[in-house]
C-alpha positions as CSV (number, residue, x, y, z in Angstrom):
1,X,11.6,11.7,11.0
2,X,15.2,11.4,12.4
3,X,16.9,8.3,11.5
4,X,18.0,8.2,15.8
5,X,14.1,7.5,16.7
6,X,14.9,4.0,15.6
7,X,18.5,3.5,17.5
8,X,17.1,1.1,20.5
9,X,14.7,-1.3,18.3
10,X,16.3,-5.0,18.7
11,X,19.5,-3.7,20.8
12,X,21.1,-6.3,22.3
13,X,18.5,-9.4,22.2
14,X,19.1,-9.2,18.4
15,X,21.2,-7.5,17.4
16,X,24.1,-5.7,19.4
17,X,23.7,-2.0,19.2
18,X,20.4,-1.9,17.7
19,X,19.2,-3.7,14.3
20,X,19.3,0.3,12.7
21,X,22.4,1.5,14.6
22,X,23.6,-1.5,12.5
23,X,21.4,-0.8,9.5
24,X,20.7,2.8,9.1
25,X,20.0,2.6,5.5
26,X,16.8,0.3,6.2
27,X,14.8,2.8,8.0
28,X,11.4,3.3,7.3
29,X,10.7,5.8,4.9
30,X,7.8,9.0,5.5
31,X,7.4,12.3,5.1
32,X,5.0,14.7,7.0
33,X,1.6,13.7,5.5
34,X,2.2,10.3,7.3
35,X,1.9,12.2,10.7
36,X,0.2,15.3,10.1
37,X,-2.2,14.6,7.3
38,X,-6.4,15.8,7.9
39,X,-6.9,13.4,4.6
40,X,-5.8,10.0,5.5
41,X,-4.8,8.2,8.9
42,X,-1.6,7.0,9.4
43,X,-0.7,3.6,6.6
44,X,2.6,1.6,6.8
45,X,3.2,0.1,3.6
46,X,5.3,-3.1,4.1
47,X,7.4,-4.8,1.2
48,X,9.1,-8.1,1.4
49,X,13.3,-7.4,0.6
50,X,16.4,-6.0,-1.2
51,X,18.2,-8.0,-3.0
52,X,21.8,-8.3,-4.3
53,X,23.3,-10.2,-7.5
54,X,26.4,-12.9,-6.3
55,X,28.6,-10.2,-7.5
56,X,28.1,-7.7,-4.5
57,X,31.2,-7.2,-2.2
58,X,29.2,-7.8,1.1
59,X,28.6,-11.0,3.4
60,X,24.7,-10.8,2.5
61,X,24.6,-14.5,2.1
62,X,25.7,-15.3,5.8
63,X,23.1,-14.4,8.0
64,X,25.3,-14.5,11.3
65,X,27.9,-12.2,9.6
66,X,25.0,-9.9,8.3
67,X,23.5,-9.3,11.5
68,X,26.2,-9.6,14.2
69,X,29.7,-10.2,12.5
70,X,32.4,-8.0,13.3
71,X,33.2,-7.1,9.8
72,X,31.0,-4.3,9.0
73,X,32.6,-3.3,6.2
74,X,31.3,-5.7,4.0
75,X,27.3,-5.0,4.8
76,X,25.7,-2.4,2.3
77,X,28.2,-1.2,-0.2
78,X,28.3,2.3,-0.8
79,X,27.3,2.1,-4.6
80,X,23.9,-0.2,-2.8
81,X,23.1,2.4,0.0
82,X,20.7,4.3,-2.2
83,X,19.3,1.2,-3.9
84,X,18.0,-0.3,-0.7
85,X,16.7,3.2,0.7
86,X,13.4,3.0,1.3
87,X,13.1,6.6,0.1
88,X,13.9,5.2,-3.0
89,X,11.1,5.8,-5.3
90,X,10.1,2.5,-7.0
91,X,8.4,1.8,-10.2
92,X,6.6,-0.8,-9.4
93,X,5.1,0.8,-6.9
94,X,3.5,3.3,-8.9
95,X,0.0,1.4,-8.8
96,X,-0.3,1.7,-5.1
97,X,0.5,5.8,-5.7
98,X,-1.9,5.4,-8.5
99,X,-4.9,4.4,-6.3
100,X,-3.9,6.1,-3.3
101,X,-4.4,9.0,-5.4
102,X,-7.8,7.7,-7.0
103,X,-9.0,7.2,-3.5
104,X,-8.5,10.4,-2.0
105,X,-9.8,11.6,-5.1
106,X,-6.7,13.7,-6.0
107,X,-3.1,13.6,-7.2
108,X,-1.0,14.3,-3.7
109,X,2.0,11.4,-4.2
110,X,4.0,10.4,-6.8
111,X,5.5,7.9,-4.1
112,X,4.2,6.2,-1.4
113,X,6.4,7.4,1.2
114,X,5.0,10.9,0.2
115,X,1.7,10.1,2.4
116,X,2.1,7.0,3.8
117,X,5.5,4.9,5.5
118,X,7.3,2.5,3.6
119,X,9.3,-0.3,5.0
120,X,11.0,-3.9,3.4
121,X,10.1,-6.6,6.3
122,X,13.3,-8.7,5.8
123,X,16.6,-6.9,6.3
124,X,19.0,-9.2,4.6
125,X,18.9,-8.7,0.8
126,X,17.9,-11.9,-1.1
127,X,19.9,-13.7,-3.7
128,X,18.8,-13.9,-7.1
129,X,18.4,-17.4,-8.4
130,X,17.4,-17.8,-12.2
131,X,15.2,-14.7,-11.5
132,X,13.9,-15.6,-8.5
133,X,14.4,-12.4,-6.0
134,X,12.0,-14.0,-3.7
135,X,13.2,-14.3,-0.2
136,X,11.4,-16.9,1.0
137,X,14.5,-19.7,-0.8
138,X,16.7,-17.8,1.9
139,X,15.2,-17.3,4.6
140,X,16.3,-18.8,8.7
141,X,14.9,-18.3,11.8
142,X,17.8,-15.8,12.5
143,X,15.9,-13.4,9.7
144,X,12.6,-14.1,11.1
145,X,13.6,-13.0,14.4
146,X,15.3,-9.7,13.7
147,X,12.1,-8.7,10.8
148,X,9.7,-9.5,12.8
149,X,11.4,-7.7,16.1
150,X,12.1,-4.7,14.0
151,X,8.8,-4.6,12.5
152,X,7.2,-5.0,15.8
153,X,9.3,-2.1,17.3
154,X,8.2,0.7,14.6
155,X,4.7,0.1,14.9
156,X,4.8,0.6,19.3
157,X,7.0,3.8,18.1
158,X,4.8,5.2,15.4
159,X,1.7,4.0,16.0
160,X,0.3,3.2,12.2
161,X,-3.4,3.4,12.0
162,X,-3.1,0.3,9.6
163,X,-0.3,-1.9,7.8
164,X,-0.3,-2.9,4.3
165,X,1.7,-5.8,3.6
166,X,2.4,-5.9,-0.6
167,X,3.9,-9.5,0.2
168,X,1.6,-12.4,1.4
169,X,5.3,-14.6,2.0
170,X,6.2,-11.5,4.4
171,X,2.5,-10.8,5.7
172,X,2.4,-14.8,6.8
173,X,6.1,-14.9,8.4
174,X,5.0,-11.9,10.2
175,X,1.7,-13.1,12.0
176,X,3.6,-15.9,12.9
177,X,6.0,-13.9,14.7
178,X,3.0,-12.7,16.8
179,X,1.5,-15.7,17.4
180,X,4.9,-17.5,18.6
181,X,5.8,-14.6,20.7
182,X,2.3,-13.9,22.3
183,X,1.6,-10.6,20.6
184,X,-1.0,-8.9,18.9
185,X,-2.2,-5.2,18.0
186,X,-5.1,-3.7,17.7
187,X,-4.9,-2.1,14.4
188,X,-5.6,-3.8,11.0
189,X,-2.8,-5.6,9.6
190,X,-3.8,-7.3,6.1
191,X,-2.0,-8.2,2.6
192,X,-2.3,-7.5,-1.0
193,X,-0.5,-9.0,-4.0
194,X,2.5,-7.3,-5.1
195,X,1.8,-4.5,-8.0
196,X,4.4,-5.3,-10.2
197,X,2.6,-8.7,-11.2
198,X,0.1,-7.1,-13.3
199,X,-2.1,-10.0,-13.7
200,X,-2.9,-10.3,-10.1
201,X,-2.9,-7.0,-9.2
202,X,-5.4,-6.1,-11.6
203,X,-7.4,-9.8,-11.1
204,X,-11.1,-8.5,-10.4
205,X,-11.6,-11.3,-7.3
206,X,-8.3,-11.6,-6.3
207,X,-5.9,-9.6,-3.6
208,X,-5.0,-6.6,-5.5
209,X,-6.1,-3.7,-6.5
210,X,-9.7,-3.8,-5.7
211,X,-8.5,-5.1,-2.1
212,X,-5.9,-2.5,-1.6
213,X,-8.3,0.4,-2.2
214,X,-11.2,-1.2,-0.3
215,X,-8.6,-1.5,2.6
216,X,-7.4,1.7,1.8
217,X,-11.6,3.5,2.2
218,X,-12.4,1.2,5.2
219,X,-8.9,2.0,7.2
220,X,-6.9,4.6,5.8
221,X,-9.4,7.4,4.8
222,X,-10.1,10.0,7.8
223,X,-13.3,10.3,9.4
């Protein structure tokens, strides 16, 4: 899909212009099997962040000068536009692919963009602190305004027959969104633990595996 479906999402409430007039890099990522597919119905696939080392010449850190400074220059680097892509195929992600696959009982995606959208909920990259590339340690109000605004605008424009959070932190921040801002959709909107954590992805009676393909038959397969 064009990048200029996504222009008016958050323009000028949060972000002047449009969150991806500012951001083009960050849109969601699909190919055709998301909308024309007889296999599956339509899954968005939500991640939690980027994030860049202290080292990266960009203002990343300030969340006013991220979202609505005048320096643009200093946003996504040109050596980082490809790295936060979400058509950016990611290793870790290769277990979701993996049981994708296993579910519709055949090999159609080696990523998951390939049959499903992909999407990181926050838009500012996180820092990395002593390994930590969570962004929950950076996180304000500002970034849970314009995540949960953005996200809220690409489901109303392309309708996802379910969402797949593969961050409970994100997953949470996001239903809270709805609940402070009186919204709600009527489509299934659930979590499972990231995949590159193999321990609980693979836990047999945990949020992982087992609950992503169970999701995956109940909401995702087509009738």
């Amino acid at each position: 899909m064009e990048n200029n479906r996504y222009t008016n999402i958050g323009k000028g409430s949060i972000v002047e212009g449009g969150i991806f007039v500012r951001f083009p890099e960050l849109v969601p990522a699909s190919l055709d099997n998301y909308w024309n597919s007889k296999k599956h119905k339509k899954l968005l696939i939500v991640g939690e962040s980027n994030y860049f080392e202290d080292d990266v010449d960009s203002v990343f850190k300030d969340p006013k000068a991220w979202y609505s400074g005048a320096d643009k220059q200093h946003l996504i680097p040109e050596e980082k536009k490809k790295d936060v892509s979400n058509y950016k195929g990611y290793k870790t992600f290769d277990r979701l692919c993996k049981s994708m696959n296993e579910v519709l009982n055949e090999t159609l995606c080696e990523h998951v963009y390939e049959e499903a959208m992909f999407y990181n909920y926050f838009l500012r990259p996180a820092t990395v602190r002593k390994n930590n590339k969570s962004f929950k340690k950076d996180c304000t109000q500002l970034d849970r305004d314009v995540a949960g605004s953005a996200l809220c605008g690409i489901i109303d424009l392309d309708r996802p027959d379910v969402v797949i959070f593969v961050s409970k932190y994100a997953h949470s921040e996001f239903r809270k969104h709805l609940e402070s801002n009186g919204l709600s959709y009527n489509i299934p909107i659930d979590f499972v633990n990231h995949p590159a954590h193999p321990a609980s992805w693979h836990h047999r009676n945990g949020n992982g595996k087992q609950k992503f393909e169970r999701l995956l038959r109940k909401y995702w397969i087509a009738e």
